[in-house]
C-alpha positions as CSV (number, residue, x, y, z in Angstrom):
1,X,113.3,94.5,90.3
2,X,111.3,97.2,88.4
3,X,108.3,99.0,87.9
4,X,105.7,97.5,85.4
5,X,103.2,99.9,83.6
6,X,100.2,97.6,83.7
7,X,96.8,98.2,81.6
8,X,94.0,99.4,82.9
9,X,91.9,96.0,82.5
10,X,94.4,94.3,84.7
11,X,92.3,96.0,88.1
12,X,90.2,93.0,87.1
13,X,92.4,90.4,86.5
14,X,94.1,91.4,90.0
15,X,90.9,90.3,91.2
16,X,90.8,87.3,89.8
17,X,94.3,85.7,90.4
18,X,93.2,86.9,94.3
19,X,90.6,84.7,94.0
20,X,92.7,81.7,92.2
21,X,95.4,82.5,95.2
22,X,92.3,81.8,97.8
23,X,91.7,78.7,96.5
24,X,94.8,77.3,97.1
25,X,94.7,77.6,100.8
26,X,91.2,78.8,101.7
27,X,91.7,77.7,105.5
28,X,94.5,79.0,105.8
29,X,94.4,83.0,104.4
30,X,90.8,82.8,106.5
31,X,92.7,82.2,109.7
32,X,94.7,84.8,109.0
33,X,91.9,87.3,108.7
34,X,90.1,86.1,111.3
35,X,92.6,86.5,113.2
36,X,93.6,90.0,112.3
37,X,90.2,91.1,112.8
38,X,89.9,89.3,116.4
39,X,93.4,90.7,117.7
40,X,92.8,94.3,116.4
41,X,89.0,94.2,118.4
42,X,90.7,93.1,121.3
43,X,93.6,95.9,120.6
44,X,91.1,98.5,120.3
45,X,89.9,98.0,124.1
46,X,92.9,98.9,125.4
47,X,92.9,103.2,125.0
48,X,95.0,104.7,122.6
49,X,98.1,102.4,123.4
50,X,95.9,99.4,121.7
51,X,95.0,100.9,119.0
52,X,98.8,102.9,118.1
53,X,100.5,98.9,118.2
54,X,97.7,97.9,115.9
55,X,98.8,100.9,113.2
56,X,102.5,100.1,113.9
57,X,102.6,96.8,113.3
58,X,100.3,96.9,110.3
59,X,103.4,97.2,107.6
60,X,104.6,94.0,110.0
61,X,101.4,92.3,109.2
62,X,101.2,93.0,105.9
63,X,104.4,91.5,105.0
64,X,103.1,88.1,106.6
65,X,99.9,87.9,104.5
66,X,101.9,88.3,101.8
67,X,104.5,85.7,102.8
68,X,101.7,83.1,103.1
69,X,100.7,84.3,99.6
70,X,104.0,83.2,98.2
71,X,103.9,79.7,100.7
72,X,100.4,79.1,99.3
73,X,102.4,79.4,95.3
74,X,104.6,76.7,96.6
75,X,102.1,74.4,98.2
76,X,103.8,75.1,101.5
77,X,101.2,75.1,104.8
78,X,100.3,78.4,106.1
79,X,101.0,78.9,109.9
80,X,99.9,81.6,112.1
81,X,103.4,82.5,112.7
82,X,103.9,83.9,109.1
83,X,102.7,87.1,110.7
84,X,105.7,87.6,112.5
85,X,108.1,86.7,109.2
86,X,109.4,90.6,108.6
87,X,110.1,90.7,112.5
88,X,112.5,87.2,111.9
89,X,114.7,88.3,109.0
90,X,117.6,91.0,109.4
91,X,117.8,93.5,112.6
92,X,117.9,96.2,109.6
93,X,115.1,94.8,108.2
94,X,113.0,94.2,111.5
95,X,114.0,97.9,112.5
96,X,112.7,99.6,109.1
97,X,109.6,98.1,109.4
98,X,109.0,99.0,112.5
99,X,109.8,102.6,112.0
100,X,107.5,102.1,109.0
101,X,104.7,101.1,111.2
102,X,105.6,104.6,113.0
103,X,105.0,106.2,109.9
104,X,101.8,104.6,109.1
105,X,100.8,105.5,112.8
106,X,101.6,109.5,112.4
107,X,99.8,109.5,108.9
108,X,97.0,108.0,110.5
109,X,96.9,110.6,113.0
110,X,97.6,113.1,110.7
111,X,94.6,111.9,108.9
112,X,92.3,111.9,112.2
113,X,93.5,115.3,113.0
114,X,92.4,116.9,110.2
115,X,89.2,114.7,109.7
116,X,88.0,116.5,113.3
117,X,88.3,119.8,111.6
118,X,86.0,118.9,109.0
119,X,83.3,117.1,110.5
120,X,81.5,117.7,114.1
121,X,82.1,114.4,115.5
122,X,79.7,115.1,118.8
123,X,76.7,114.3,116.2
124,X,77.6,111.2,116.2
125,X,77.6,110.1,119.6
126,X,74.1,108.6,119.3
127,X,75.7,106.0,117.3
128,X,78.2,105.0,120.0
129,X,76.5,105.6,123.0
130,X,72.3,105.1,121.9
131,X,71.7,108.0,124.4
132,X,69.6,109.9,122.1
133,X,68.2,109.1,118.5
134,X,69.8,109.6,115.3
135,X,69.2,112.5,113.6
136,X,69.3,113.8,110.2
137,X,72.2,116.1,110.7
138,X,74.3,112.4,112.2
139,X,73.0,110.8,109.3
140,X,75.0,113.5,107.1
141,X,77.9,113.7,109.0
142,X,78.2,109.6,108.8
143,X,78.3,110.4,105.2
144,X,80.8,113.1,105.3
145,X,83.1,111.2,107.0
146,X,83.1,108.7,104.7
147,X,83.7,111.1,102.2
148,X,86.7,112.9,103.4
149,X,87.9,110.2,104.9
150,X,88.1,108.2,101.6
151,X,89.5,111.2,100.1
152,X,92.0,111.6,102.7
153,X,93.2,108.3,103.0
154,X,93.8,107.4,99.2
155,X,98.0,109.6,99.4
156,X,98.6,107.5,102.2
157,X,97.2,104.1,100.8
158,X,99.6,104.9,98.3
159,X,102.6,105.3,100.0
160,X,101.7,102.0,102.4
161,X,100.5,99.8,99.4
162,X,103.9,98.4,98.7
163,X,106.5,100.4,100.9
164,X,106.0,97.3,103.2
165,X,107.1,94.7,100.9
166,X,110.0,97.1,99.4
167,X,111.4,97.6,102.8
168,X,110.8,93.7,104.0
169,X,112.0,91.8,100.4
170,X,113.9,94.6,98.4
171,X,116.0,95.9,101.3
172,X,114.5,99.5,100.4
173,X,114.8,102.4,103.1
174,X,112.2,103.8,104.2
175,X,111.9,107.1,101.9
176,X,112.3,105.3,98.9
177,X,110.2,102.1,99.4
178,X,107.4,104.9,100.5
179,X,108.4,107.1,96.9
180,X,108.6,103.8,95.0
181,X,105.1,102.8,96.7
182,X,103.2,106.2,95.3
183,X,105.1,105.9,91.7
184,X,103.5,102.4,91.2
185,X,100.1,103.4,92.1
186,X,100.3,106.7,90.4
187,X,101.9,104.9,86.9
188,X,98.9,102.6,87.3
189,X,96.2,104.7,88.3
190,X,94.1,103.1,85.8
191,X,93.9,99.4,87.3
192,X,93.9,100.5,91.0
193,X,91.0,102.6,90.2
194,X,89.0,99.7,88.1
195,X,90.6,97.3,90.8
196,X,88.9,99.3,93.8
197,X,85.7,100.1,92.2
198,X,85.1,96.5,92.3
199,X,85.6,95.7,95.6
200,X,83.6,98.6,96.6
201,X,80.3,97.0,94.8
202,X,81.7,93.7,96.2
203,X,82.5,95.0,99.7
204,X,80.0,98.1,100.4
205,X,77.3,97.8,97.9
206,X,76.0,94.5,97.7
207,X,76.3,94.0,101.6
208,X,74.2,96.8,101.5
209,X,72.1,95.6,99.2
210,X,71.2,92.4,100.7
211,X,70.7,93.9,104.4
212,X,68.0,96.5,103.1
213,X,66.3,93.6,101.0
214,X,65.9,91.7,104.1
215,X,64.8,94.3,106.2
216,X,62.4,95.2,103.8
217,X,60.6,91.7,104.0
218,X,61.1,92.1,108.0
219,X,64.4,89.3,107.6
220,X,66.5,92.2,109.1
221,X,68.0,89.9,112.2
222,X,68.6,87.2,109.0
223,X,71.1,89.3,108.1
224,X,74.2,89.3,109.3
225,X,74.2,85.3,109.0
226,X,74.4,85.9,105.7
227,X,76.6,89.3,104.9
228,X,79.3,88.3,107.8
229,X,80.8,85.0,106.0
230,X,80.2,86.7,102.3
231,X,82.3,90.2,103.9
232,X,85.1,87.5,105.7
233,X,85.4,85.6,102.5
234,X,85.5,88.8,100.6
235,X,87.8,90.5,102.6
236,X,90.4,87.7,102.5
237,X,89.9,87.0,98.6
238,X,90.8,91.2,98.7
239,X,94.0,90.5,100.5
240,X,95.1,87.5,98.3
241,X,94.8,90.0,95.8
242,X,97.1,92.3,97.1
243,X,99.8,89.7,96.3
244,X,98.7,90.4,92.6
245,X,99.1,94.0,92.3
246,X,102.9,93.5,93.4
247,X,103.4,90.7,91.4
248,X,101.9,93.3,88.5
249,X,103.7,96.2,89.8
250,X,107.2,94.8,90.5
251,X,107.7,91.4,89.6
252,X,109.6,90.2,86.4
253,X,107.2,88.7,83.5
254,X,109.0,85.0,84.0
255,X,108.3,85.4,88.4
256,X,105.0,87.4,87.6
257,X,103.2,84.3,85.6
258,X,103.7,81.9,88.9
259,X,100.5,83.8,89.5
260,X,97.5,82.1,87.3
């Protein structure tokens, strides 16, 4: 294994071979999302303990989506229990990536801590609880979160982005599969930014988009019928895709062109 210096222009094709990936079992990588998304709102119920085993087994999770990536390559059926794969293989193996998912966790925390500093969450109540209406000064601090929380989050998106997969299929500890993680998307900072620009128009923007166009011809309730199956399809094609920035990142050219 090594690291590949990619082109810019490949953000895009990353894109695309997620979306080849998707087709080969559309069923399948949806059922995994949906029921990621289920599990973690069901997680999220249960106080702070819910939502710390949803961060720790992330890097768990991760590692199964991307096993059904490579079962989908070889026309092999994708089972719910791929999400458990990294928890079947060695007890070294099963025990880094759970300490991973304890990294992730802390970061996460980290992240939280620090976000609280910087923006008055108490404004945003309204939101939550619909005790009072929004105001103005919520309306900006919706926005600053989003800011600083996108700033935030982009050092430790690049130490989870392949750390995972380094830990779970190149027996990597955990400090280098995280270094080797920020090196690749730091040596190919061009095609992750091209790469996430996209999804952002695909993902925020045109969601966006489409719910103010309705509500602006009183279809507002229309909706979500139709921005809830574009954002699940969207979301899973995104994941597919993840499968192609490793397969750019680390994979040898002869392994890498499996991928269309």
């Amino acid at each position: 294994m090594k690291l590949n210096s990619v082109a810019p222009r490949e953000g895009y094709a990353w894109i695309r071979q997620g979306i080849w990936l998707f087709k080969q079992s559309p069923i399948g990588f949806l059922m995994l999302v949906f029921m990621y998304v289920f599990l973690a709102q069901l997680a999220v119920l249960v106080p702070v303990i819910g939502v710390f085993a949803v961060l720790v087994l992330t890097p768990t999770l991760s590692v199964g989506f991307m096993t059904a990536c490579r079962q989908a390559i070889q026309k092999e059926r994708i089972r719910p229990m791929v999400y458990l794969a990294a928890l079947q293989s060695t007890m070294v193996v099963r025990k880094r990536i759970l300490q991973l998912g304890l990294v992730y966790a802390a970061l996460i925390l980290a992240l939280s801590f620090i976000l609280s500093m910087l923006v008055d969450f108490e404004l945003l109540l309204p939101l939550v609880t619909s005790d009072r209406p929004v105001t103005p000064e919520a309306i900006r601090q919706i926005y600053l979160v989003l800011f600083f929380g996108s700033i935030l989050y982009i050092p430790v998106a690049m130490l989870m982005w392949f750390s995972p997969l380094l830990v779970a299929w190149e027996d990597m500890s955990i400090p280098q599969a995280l270094f080797s993680s920020c090196l690749a998307c730091w040596t190919n900072r061009g095609a992750f930014l091209l790469y996430l620009a996209i999804w952002s128009v695909v993902l925020i923007a045109i969601p966006l988009i489409i719910g103010s166009t309705l509500d602006a011809v009183d279809l507002g309730q229309a909706a979500s019928f139709i921005v809830a199956p574009l954002s699940m399809a969207g979301l899973t094609v995104m994941h597919c895709s993840f499968f192609a920035t490793w397969k750019a990142c680390f994979a040898d050219k002869e392994e890498a062109t499996l991928l269309a």
